[in-house]
N, C-alpha and C positions, 0 to 999 in steps of 0.2 A: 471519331477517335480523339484519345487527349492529343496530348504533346511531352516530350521527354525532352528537357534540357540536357543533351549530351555535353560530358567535361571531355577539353582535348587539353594536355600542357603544353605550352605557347612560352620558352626562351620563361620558365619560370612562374607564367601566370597561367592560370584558369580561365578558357573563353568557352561560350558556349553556345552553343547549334542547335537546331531545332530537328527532332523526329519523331515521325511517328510510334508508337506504342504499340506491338503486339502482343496477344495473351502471354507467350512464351514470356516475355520481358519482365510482364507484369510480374507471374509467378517467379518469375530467376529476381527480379526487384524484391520481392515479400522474404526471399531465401536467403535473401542479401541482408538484409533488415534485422531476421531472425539473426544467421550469423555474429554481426554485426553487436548485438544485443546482448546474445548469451558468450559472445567474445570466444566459442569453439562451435565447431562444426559438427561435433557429438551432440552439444547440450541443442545448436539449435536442429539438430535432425531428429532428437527426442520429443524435442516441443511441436515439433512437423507432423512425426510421424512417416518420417521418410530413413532411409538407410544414409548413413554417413557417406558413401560413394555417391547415391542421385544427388543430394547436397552440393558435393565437391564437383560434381560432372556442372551443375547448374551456375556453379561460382568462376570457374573456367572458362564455362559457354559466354558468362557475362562479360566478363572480365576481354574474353577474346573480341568480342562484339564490338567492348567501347576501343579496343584498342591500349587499355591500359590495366596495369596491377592496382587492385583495392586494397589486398591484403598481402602482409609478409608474414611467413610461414617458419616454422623450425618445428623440431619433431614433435614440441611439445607448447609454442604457444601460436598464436596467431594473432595480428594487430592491424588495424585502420593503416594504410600510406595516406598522404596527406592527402590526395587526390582520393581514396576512397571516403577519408572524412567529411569532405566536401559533398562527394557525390549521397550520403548518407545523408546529408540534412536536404536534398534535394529529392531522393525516395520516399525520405518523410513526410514531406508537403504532398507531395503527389499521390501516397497512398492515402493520405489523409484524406483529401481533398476527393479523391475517386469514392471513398468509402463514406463522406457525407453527402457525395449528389447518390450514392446508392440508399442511405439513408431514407433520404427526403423523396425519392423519387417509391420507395415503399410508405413511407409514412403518410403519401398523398391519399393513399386509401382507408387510411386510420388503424390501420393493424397492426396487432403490436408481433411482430417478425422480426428477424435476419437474427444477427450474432451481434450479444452485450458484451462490452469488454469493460471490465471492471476492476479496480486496485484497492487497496487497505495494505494498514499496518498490517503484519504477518500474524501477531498475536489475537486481533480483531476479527481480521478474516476467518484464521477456522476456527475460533469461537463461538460469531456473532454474526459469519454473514454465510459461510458453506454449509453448518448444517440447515439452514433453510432455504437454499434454493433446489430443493426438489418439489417443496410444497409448491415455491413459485412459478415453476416451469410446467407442474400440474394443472396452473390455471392459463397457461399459456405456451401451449404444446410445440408451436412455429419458432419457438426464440428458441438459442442456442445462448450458451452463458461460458465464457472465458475470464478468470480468477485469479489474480496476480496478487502476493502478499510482497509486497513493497515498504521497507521502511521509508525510506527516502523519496516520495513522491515522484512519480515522474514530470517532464513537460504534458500537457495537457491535450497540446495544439501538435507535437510533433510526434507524439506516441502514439496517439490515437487510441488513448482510454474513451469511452465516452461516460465515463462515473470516475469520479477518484475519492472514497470514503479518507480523511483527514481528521487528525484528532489534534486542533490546532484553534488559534483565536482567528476570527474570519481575516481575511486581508482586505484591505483597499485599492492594493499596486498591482494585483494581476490578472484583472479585467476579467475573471471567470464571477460565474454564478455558485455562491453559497447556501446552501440549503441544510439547517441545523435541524437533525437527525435526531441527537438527546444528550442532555447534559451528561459530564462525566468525571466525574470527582476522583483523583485518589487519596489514599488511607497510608500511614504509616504501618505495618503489619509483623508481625513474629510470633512460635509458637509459643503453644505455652510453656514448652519445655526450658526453651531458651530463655524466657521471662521471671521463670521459676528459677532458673541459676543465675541468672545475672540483676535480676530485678528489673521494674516495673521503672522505666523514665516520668518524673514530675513535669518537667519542664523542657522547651528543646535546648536548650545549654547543657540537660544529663546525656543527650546523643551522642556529647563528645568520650562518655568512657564505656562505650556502645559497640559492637561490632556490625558496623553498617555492611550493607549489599548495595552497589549503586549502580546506574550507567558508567560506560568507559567515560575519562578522567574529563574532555574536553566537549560531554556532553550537557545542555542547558536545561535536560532534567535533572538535576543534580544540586538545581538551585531549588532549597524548601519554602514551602512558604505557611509561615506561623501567625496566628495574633499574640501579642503579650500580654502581662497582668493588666493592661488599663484598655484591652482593645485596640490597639493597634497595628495595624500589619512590620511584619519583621520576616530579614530573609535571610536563611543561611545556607552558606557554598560546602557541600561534604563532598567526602572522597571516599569512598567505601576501603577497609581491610580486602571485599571481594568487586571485583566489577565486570559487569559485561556488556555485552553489546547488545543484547535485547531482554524482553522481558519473560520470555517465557526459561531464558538459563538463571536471572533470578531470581525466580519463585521455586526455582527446583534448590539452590542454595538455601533458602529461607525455610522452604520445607523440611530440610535436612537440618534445623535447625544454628542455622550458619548467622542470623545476627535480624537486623531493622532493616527494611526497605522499604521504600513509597512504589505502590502498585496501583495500578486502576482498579477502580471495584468492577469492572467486566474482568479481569484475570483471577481477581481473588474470590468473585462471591460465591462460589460453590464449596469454599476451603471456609470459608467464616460460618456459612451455612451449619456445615459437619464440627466447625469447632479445631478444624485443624489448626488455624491459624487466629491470632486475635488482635483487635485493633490497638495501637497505642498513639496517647495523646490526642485521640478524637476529637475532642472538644477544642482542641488547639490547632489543627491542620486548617490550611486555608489551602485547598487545588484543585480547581478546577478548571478543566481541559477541553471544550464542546466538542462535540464529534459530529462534523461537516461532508454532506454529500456535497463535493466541489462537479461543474459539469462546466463545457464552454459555451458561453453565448448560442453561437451558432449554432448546438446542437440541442439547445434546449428545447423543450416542447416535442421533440421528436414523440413517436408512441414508447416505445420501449423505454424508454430512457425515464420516463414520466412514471410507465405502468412501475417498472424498478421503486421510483423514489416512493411512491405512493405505499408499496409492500414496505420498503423500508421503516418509515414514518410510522407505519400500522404495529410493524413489530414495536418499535424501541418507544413509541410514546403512550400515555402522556408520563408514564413511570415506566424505565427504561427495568426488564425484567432481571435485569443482575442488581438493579439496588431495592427491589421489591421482596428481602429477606424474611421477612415477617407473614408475609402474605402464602397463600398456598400456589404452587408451582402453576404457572401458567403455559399452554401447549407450546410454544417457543419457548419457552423456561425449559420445558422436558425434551426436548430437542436440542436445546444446546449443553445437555443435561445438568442443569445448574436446579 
C-alpha cells in the first residue's frame, strides 16, 4: 500500500500524517482531481462518465474522511478552500507517482498498453493528431488514448500528461524531454475577395491601412516577424480591428473575408489548397514556430509513450503534409482531409 499525506489545520497551519490508501480513496482522490480541474462537478462527472450525484456523494465521503471542506459551494459555482488547494497539489504527486510505477511495472514486459494521456493546442489536436488515432490504436489494440486540447500547456509532472505536443521554441529551464515533431511556419493570409477591395500589401508598413485579424491584445503572437529591403530581420507589434483568443475563431473572420491574419500553415493549407485563401507578403514573412512532442524524463522510454512519438514522427516528417501543397494528397493528408 502507498501512503496518503493527510492535511489537518493546526491554529492556521498545515500538518500532516500519514495513511494508508484504500481503493475507495483512490478513486474519491481521481473524483477530486477531476472536480478540481473542470472547477464544476457537472463538467467533471461528464469527463467521468459518472452522474453528477455519485460525484457529489464521493466529494462528501472525502471531504468527511479527512475531516475537512475542500470546496465552497453556491448554487452556481464551486472553488478550491485553501486546504483543498493544498490537498490538490498533494493528489497530484500521488496520482502521478501511482500511475508511473503502474506504468513501468507494464512497460517491464515491453508492451505497449494501459491509457495515453495526451495534450495539443486545440487547433492542432483535431486537425493533426485525432483524426489519426484510430489508425494508431489499429496497430495497438491494448492502449487506450485520452486527448486534451489545451492552449495553455499544463504542468507536466503534476497533471499527469505523459505527451504534451507544444508549438513553441525548445526550453532549457524545465527539465523535460524535447522531441521535434516538424517545422511549422506561418503565412500572412486573406481572401481574394478582400485583396481585390482593398489591395494587395508591398511591404509590412502597408499592414498599417489593413484590416488585421490578430490574437487577444496582450498576446506574444501578435509580434510579426519580417525581413527588410537589405535582408534584415524587422518586428512589428499589431493589434487587429478583430481579435481573438484562438485561432480557429480567426480563420472563420478571415474567411468571411474580415482582413490579414498570420496563421499556421497546418490551419490554413486545405483553404490555400482550394484557393480560398491567399498568401501575402510570402517572400517577406519570417515564422517559424517548431512543433515539440514535450515528455518528462522519467517517463520517457516507457513503450507507449515511444510507440506514440514514433507514429508521430512517421506522420509529420520529413515534410510535414499541410506544407506538401503541390504534392498529391498523402493518406494522413486525406485523413485529416487536407
Amino acid at each position: 500500500m502507498r501512503h496518503l499525506k493527510r492535511m489537518v489545520e493546526n491554529r492556521g497551519q498545515t500538518t500532516l500524517t500519514l495513511r494508508k490508501i484504500t481503493m475507495d480513496q483512490l478513486a474519491s482522490m481521481r473524483i477530486f482531481l477531476a472536480v478540481a480541474e473542470a472547477n464544476a462537478l457537472n463538467g467533471a462527472a461528464r469527463q467521468l462518465g459518472l452522474s453528477p450525484s455519485a460525484v457529489s456523494k464521493h466529494i462528501a465521503a472525502l471531504e468527511n474522511r479527512l475531516g475537512t471542506q475542500l470546496f465552497t459551494r453556491t448554487t452556481r459555482h464551486i472553488a478550491l478552500t485553501e486546504v483543498g488547494a493544498s490537498y490538490l497539489e498533494n493528489c497530484r504527486q500521488i496520482l502521478a507517482d501511482l500511475d508511473k510505477a503502474d506504468a513501468e511495472a507494464r512497460s517491464a514486459s515491453g508492451a505497449v498498453q494501459g491509457h495515453l494521456r495526451v495534450e495539443a493546442p486545440p487547433g492542432f489536436a483535431h486537425r493533426h493528431v485525432a483524426p489519426h488515432l484510430p489508425a494508431f490504436l489499429r496497430q495497438f489494440p491494448h492502449l487506450t488514448i485520452e486527448l486534451k486540447g489545451n492552449d495553455i500547456p499544463n504542468d507536466m509532472i503534476g497533471s499527469g500528461f505523459d505527451l504534451s505536443i507544444r508549438i513553441s521554441p525548445q526550453s532549457d529551464h524545465d527539465h523535460l524531454v524535447y522531441t521535434e515533431l516538424a517545422p511549422n511556419s506561418r503565412r500572412l493570409v486573406a481572401t481574394p475577395k478582400y485583396l481585390a477591395e482593398n489591395g494587395m500589401p508591398a511591404n509590412p508598413n502597408d499592414l498599417e491601412r489593413h484590416q488585421l485579424i490578430t490574437q487577444s491584445a496582450t498576446s506574444s503572437s501578435n509580434f510579426w516577424h519580417f525581413k527588410d529591403d537589405n535582408g534584415k530581420p524587422s518586428t512589428i507589434r499589431v493589434r487587429g480591428n478583430i481579435m481573438a483568443d484562438n485561432g480557429d475563431a480567426i480563420i472563420r473572420a478571415v474567411l468571411n473575408d474580415g482582413g490579414i491574419a498570420m496563421l499556421p500553415n497546418y490551419m490554413t493549407a486545405d483553404y490555400l489548397r482550394d484557393e480560398s485563401l491567399t498568401t501575402v507578403l510570402d517572400q517577406l514573412v519570417m515564422e517559424d514556430h517548431p512543433i515539440h512532442a514535450v515528455t518528462v524524463p522519467s517517463r520517457h522510454s516507457i513503450p507507449k509513450i515511444d510507440a506514440f512519438l514514433a507514429y508521430l514522427r512517421s506522420l509529420y516528417q520529413p515534410v510535414p503534409y499541410w506544407d506538401a501543397l503541390d504534392a498529391p494528397p498523402r493518406e494522413a493528408a486525406r485523413r485529416a482531409d487536407i
